[in-house]
Structures are given as structure tokens and as C-alpha cells.
N, C-alpha and C positions, 0 to 999 in steps of 0.2 A: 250496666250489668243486669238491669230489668227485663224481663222477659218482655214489658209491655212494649220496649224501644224496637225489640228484633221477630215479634210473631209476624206470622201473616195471616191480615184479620183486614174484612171479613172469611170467614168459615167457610169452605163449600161444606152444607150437611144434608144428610138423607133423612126421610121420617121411618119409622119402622115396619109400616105400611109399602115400602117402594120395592119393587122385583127385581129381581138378582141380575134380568137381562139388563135393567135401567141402568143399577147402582156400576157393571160391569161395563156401559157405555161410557156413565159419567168418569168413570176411575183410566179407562182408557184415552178416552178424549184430551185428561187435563193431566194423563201421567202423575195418577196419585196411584196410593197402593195402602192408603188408610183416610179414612171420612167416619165423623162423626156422626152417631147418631142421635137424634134428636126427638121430645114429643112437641105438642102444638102450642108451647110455650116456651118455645128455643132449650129448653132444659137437655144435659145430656143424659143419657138413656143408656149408652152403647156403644161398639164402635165395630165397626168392620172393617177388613182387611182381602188384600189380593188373594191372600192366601185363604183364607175361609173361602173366598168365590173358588179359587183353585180346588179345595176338597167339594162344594157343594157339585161341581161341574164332573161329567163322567170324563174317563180318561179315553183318549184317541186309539189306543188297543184294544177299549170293547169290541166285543162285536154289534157291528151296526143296528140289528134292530133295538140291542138293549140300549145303545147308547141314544138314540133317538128315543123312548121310551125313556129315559133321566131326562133329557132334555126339555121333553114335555113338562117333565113334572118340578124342573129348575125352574121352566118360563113360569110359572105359576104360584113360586115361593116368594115369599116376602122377608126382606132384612129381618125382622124378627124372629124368623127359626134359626139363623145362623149365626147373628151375632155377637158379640162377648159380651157381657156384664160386669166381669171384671173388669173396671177401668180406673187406671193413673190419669189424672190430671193437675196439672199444675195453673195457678193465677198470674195476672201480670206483674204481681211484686214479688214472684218466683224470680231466682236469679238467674243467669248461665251456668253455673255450676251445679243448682238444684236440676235446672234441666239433663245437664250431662250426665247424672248420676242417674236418676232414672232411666235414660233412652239406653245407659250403659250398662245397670243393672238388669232392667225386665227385656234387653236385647228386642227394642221394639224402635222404629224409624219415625216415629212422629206423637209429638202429646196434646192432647185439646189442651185449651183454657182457655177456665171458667170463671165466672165473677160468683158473689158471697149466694146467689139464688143457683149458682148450678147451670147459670147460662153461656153457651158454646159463646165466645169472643175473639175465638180465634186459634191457631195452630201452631204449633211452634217442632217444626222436623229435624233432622239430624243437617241437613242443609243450612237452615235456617242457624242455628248452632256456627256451623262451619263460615258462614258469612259473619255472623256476628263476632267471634272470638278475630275474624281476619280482619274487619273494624275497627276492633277493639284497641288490638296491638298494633293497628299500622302493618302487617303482613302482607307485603308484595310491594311494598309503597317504594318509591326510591329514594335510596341514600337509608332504608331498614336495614339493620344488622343487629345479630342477636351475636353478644359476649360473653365469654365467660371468663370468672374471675375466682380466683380462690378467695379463700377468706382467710387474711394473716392469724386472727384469734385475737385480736384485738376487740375492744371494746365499741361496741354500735357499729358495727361495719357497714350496714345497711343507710345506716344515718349519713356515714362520712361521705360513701357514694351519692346520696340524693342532694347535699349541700355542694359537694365540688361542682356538679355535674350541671346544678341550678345556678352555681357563680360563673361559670364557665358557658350557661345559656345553650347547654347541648341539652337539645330535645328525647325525652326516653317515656316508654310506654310501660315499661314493665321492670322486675325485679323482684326476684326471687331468690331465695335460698336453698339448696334444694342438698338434704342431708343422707353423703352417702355410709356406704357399709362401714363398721370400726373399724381407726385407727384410719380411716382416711380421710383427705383435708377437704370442707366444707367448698362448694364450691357455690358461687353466687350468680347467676344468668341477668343480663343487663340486654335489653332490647333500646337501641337508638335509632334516634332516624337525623342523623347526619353523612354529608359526603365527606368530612373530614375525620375520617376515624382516628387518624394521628391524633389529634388533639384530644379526643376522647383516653387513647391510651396513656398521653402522655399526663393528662388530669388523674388517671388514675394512679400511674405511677408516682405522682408526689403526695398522695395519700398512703403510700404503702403500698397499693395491691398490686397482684402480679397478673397480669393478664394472660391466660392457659389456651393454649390450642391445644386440643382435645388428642389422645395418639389413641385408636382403635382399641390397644388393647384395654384402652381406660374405660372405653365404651361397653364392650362386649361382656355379657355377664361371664363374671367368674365360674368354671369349672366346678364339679362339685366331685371332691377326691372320694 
């Protein structure tokens, strides 16, 4: 769940010195669309994005001379007039969840991180994320299936799944409870990774639960009269 297990590090970074044509090669070559920036002590500084190069760059409707005239004076800027200050970064003992919340929060595609001096260590993107959670869970693997179970109202229900499930020696990755609108019944999501699902239903079934195939309308948010 460590950020440190799923960044990818080392860093490509830029210094604040480097010109808009460079950083615009480097970002094209390796299909990024955010790099860190850096002073001459690995320290972060900044960060730039496609998008900052997209406004520093004239638009293909100028008209030509003026747009050649921006371009001139693009080739000759350096990361430092255009990049933000503002920066989120997260450490390797950040978790997946710290990271999703920011890249889902400030609606940005990639976060440095840094160690206790502020040095770039590595990056951790919305990809990177997407990989790690699909690890995590076992996601795509064969013989995965994610369940879902009501929850009788009984006492520890979360308990009584993880002991049948462990005497029964059926492998699971996940489990959650996930609490819906009032006056509706708890429902529990169970992720396995066996080919015998039978046996998985039928272990739940002598604990009680009921195992729920989902019907659209349960899905679909409720109307608002």
C-alpha cells in the first residue's frame, strides 16, 4: 500500500534553467505530460506540465509572422517563467489512497516524491496508481471474481467471512463493506481468486450470507422526486 513499492523512480527532472523547446522534446520523446522540477541539489522547485507548454506556445491561427515572432521568443524561455510553485507532493510511506486523493482532488495526472530534504525520488502518475490497485487486488488474474454479499445484521460479519473463507483455504484479496442509502441492507464486496466459486458460495451460505447478484435497478442512483 506504500507509495515506495509502486513509484517509478528514478525521476526524469528538468533544472529551471532548461528551454521550453528542450523540456517539449523531452516530454514528447517519453510521452509524459508532467516533470519535475529541480535545483542543483535534486531539491523540488516546481513542476511543469503539457499544458503550461500548450499556453507558453502560439496557437496555429495566428497569423504567421506573429506566430513566428512567439516562437522566437519561446526558443529562448526557460522552465522558470512558466512553471508552478504551487506543488503537491507526496513520500514513499504515502499510501495509494493518500495518492488517489490528491491526483483526485487537485485533478492533476502525476505526483513527485520526495524524501525529508525535498528531494525528487521519484513519481508516482495516475497509471502508476491504476497498476498498483490492479496488483494489489489481483485484478485480471484468473479464477478473480469480485462478490457481493449482503450483510444478515449479525454480529462481526466481516470476522465470520475471513475465518470460513481461511478454513476453507479460498484465497481473497479484498473486503469491504460498503454502506448504502437508509433502510437498505449493508452490502459486503468479497474479491476471490478461485476457479471454484461454488465452494466459495456454498461456504458462505452456511455462515448465513446471502450472496446478491446485483439487479440494475439497485445500481442505478435513485431518482430525485
Amino acid at each position: 500500500m506504500y507509495i515506495a513499492r509502486h513509484m517509478t523512480s528514478p525521476a526524469l527532472t528538468v533544472s529551471p534553467d532548461t528551454l521550453l523547446p528542450d523540456v517539449r522534446e523531452m516530454m514528447n520523446s517519453r510521452k509524459f505530460r508532467h516533470l519535475p522540477v529541480v535545483d542543483e541539489e535534486q531539491r523540488l522547485i516546481g513542476m511543469i506540465t503539457d499544458r503550461d507548454l500548450r499556453s507558453a506556445y502560439p496557437s496555429s491561427l495566428l497569423p504567421e509572422d506573429k506566430r513566428l515572432m512567439i516562437l522566437e521568443n519561446v526558443s529562448k524561455t526557460e522552465v522558470r517563467s512558466i512553471m508552478s510553485q504551487k506543488i503537491i507532493a507526496i513520500t514513499p510511506l504515502s499510501t495509494l489512497d493518500d495518492a488517489l486523493y490528491f491526483l483526485s482532488k487537485e485533478k492533476i495526472g502525476m505526483l513527485p516524491v520526495v524524501d525529508e530534504e525535498q528531494h525528487v525520488i521519484g513519481v508516482f502518475s495516475v497509471q502508476d496508481l491504476m497498476s498498483a490497485y490492479k496488483k494489489l487486488y489481483g485484478i485480471g488474474e484468473r479464477g478473480s471474481a469480485l462478490i457481493a454479499v449482503e450483510d444478515d445484521g449479525k454480529p462481526k460479519p466481516l470476522t465470520r467471512i475471513v475465518r470460513v473463507l481461511e478454513e476453507r483455504e479460498i484465497r481473497f484479496s479484498r473486503l469491504t463493506r460498503v454502506h448504502g442509502e437508509e433502510g437498505e441492507k449493508k452490502i459486503i464486496y468479497l474479491r476471490v481468486h478461485t476457479f471454484n466459486i461454488g465452494a466459495v458460495h456454498k461456504a458462505l451460505k452456511e455462515i448465513g450470507m446471502t450472496v446478491r447478484v446485483p439487479d440494475l435497478q439497485d445500481i442505478l442512483p435513485k431518482p430525485h422526486v
